[in-house]
C-alpha positions in Angstrom: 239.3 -87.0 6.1 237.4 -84.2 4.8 235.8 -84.4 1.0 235.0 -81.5 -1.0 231.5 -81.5 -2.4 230.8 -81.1 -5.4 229.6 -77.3 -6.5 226.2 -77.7 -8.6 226.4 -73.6 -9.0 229.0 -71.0 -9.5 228.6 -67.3 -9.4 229.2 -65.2 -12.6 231.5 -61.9 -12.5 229.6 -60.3 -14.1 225.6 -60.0 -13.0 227.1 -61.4 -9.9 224.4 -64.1 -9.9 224.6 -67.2 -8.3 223.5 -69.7 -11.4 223.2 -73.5 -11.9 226.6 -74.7 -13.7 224.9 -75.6 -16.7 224.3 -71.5 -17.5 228.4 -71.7 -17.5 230.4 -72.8 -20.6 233.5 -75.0 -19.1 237.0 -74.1 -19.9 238.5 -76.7 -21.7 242.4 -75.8 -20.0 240.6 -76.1 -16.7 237.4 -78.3 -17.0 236.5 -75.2 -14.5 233.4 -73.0 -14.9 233.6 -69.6 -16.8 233.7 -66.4 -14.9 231.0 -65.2 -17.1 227.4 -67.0 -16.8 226.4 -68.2 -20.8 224.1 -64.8 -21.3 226.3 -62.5 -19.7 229.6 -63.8 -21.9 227.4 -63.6 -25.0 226.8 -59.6 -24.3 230.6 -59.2 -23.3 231.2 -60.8 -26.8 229.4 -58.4 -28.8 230.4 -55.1 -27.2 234.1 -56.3 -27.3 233.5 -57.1 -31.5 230.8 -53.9 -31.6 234.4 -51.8 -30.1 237.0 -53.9 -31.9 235.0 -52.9 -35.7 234.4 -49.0 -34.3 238.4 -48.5 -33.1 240.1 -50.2 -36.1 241.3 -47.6 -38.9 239.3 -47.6 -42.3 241.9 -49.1 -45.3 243.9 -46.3 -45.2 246.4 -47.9 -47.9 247.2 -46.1 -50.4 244.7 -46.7 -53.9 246.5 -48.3 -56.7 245.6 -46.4 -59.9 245.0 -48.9 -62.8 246.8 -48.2 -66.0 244.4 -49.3 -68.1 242.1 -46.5 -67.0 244.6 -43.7 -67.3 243.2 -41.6 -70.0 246.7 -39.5 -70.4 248.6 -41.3 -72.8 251.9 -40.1 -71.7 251.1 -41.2 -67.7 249.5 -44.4 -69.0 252.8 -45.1 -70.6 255.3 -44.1 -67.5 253.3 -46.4 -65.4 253.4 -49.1 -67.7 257.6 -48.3 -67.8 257.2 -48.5 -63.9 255.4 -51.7 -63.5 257.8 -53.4 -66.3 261.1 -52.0 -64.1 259.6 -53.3 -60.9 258.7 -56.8 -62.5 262.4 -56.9 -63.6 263.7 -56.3 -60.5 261.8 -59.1 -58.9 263.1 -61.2 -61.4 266.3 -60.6 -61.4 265.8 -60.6 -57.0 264.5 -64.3 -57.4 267.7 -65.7 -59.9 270.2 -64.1 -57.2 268.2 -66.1 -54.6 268.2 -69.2 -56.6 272.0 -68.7 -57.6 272.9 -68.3 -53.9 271.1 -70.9 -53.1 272.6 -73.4 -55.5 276.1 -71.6 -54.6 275.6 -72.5 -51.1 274.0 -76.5 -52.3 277.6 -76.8 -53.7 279.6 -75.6 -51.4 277.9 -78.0 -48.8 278.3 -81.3 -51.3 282.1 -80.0 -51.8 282.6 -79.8 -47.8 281.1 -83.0 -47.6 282.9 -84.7 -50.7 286.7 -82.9 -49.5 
């Protein structure tokens, strides 16, 4: 029978380096070695975060104008007749919900009870 020794170093993809296995982080899925040696994972890291900050788009939402800083009177006021509409449109949104909701709590108790 034939035993397989046990590895004290591992070689990193990266700088291609033949290190000791403690200048490896262990995989916790594996309990195996990284492919990356510690220092060359910790530069991978950075220029993967330095690219990931540079490539994502700037907020390109669009700016919400508050009212209260709207000199024109007249604007101020549609706004403020805007805001009120959408607010009672969420409201009435929610009691629909909770009516169908109870609607549907009822019709399960009646199946049940019938």
């Amino acid at each position: 029978m034939e035993q397989n020794p046990i590895k004290t170093t591992h070689i990193c993809s990266y700088c291609k380096q033949e290190l000791p296995l403690e200048n490896f982080y262990i995989r916790k899925g594996k309990q195996q070695p990284d492919n990356y040696c510690k220092e060359c994972r910790r530069i991978k890291t950075l220029v993967h975060k330095k690219s990931k900050s540079t490539s994502r788009p700037k907020n390109n939402a669009p700016q919400r104008v508050v009212i209260t800083s709207v000199l024109d009177r007249e604007e101020r006021m549609r706004l403020i007749l805007q805001a009120r509409q959408k607010v009672n449109e969420s409201i009435a949104r929610k009691k629909r919900m909770v009516a169908e909701a109870e609607m549907k709590a009822m019709d399960a108790i009646d199946a049940r009870d019938g």
